[in-house]
C-alpha positions in Angstrom: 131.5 101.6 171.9 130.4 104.7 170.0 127.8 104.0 167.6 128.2 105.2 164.0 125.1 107.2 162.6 124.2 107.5 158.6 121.7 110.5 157.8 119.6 110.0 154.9 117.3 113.0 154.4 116.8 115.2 150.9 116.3 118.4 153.5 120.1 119.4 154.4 117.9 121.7 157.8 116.8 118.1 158.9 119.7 116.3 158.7 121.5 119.3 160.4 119.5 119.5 162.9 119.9 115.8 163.6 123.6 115.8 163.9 123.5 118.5 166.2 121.7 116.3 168.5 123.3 113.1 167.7 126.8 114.5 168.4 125.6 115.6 171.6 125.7 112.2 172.8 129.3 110.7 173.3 128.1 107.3 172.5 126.9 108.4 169.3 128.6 110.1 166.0 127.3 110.8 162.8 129.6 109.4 159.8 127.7 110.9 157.0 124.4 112.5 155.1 123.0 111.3 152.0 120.5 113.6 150.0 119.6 110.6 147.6 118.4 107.1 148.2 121.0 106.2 145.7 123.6 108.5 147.8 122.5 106.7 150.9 123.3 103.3 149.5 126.8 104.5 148.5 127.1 106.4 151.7 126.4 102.9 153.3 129.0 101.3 152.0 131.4 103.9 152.5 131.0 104.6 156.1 129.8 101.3 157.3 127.1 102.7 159.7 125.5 101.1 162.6 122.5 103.1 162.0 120.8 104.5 159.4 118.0 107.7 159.7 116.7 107.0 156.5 113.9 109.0 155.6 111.2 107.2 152.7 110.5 110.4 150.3 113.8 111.2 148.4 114.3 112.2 145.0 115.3 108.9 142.7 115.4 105.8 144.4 113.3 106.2 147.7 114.0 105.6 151.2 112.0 101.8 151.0 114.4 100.8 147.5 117.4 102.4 149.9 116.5 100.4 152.9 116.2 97.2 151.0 119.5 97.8 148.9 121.4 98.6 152.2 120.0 95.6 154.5 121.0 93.0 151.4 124.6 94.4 151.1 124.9 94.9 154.9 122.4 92.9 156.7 123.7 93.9 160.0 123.0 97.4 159.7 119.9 98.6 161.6 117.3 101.1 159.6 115.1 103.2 161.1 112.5 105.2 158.8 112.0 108.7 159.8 109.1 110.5 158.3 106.6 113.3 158.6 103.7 111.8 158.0 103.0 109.2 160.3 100.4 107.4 158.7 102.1 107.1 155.4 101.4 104.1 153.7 104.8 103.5 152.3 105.6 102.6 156.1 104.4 99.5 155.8 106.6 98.8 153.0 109.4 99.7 154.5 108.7 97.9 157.1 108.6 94.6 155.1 111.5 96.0 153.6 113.5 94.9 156.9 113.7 98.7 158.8 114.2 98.4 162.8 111.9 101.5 163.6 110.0 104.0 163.0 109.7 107.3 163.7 107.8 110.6 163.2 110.1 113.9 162.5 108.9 115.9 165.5 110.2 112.5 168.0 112.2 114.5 170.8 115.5 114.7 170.9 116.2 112.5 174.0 113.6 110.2 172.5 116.0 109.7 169.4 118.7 109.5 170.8 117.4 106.9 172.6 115.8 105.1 169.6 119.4 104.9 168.0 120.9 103.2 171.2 118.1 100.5 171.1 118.3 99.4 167.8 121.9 99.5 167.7 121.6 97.4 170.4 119.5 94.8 168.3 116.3 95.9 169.9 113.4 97.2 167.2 110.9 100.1 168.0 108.2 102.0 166.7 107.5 105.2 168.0 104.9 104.9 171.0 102.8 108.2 169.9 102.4 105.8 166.7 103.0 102.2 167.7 99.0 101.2 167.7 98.3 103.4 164.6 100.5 102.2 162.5 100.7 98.4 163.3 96.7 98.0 162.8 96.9 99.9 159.7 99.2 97.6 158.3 97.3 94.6 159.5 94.7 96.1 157.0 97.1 95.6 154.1 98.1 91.6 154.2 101.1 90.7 151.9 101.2 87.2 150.5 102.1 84.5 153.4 104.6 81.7 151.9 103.3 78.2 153.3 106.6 77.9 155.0 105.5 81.1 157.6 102.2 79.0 158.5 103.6 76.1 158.6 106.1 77.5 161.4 103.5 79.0 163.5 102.7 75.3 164.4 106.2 75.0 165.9 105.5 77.4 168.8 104.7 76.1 171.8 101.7 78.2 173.8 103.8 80.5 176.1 105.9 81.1 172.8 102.4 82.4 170.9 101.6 84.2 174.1 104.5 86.1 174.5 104.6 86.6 171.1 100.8 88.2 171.4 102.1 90.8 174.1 105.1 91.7 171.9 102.3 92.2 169.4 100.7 94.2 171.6 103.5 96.9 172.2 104.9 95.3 175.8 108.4 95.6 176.5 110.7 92.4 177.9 109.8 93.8 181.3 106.2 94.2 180.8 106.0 91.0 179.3 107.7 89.1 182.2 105.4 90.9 185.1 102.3 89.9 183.1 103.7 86.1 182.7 105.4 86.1 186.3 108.5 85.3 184.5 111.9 87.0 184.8 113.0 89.3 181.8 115.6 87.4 180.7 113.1 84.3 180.3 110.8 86.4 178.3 113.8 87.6 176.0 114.4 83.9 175.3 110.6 83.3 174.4 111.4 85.9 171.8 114.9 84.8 170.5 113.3 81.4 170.4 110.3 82.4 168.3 112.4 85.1 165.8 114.5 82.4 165.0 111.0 79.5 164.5 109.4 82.0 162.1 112.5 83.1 161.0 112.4 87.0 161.1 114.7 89.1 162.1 113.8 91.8 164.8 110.8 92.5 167.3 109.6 94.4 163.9 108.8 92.1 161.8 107.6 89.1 164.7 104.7 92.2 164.9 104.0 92.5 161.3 103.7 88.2 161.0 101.7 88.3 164.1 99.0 90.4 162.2 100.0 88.9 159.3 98.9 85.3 160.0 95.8 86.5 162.3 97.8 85.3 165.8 96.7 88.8 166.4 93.3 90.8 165.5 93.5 94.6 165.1 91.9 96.1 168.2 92.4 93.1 170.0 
């Protein structure tokens, strides 16, 4: 199946350059730009993307608004935030906001490529150059926990926490299974089995609760 690509970027250069590498790839084709975060919406529900580049500093509604807009219409499109600046606080928010990824501008082209096939595929990733950065950072800046998050930390067993900690930690399903001496596939059911406990929806945001509700200590 090819996977249909939405590029939201005020810099018509970027988002250029961006198709040229996307439509490189026969499993990928871009479906449209957006300049705006109001053009992206529209966009959205025009082309009925897979994917959306979306990057977080546009004129008028920003790429966060955008993201949030798009994921209530369209829940089952995947977001990833593209920015220059990859400590930018308005990550975090967009990050809450429900994106899939995150990425720096100057990512490689194979690397993006590749980031588009993985959260197409349901997957979630931050970029690795980043990954550490950016998670601990937003550990520093708690939102609000609703009782009902707490409460459902109680309902995982201990490998669940565990595995949860190592997804935390950056590991992948592979890397996760080696350090448990478990298979990959029974790692991937530790995580389906916690996303849907705490009820969040991607590898993501089971990060961002983890630091959230102190399962996880930056640095640890």
């Amino acid at each position: 199946m090819t996977i249909k690509v939405l590029l939201a970027d005020d810099q018509a250069l970027v988002r250029a350059g961006f198709r040229s590498l996307l439509n490189r790839s026969k499993d990928l084709t871009v479906v449209g730009e957006a300049a705006t975060g109001d053009e992206a919406v529209r966009q959205a529900r025009a082309t009925e993307p897979d994917v959306i580049l979306m990057d977080i500093r546009m004129p008028g509604m920003d790429g966060i608004e955008a993201t949030h807009r798009v994921l209530t219409e369209r829940p089952g499109t995947k977001v990833i935030i593209l920015t220059t600046f990859d400590t930018d606080d308005h990550v975090f928010a967009a990050l809450r906001a429900g994106a899939s990824g995150f990425l720096t501008k100057e990512v490689e082209p194979a690397e993006l490529r590749h980031a588009v096939a993985v959260v197409a595929a349901g997957e979630a990733l931050l970029s690795p150059s980043v990954t550490r950065r950016v998670v601990q950072q937003f550990a520093h800046r708690p939102a609000p926990l609703s009782g009902d998050r707490l409460t459902a930390l109680a309902v995982l067993t201990d490998r669940e926490r565990e595995v949860v900690r190592l997804v935390a930690e950056g590991l992948s399903n592979d890397q996760i299974a080696a350090r448990l001496v478990i298979s990959p596939l029974t790692a991937k059911t530790h995580i389906t089995r916690a996303l849907m406990k705490l009820g969040v929806r991607d590898r993501v945001q089971l990060v961002i609760l983890a630091y959230e509700t102190g399962l996880v200590q930056p640095g640890s």
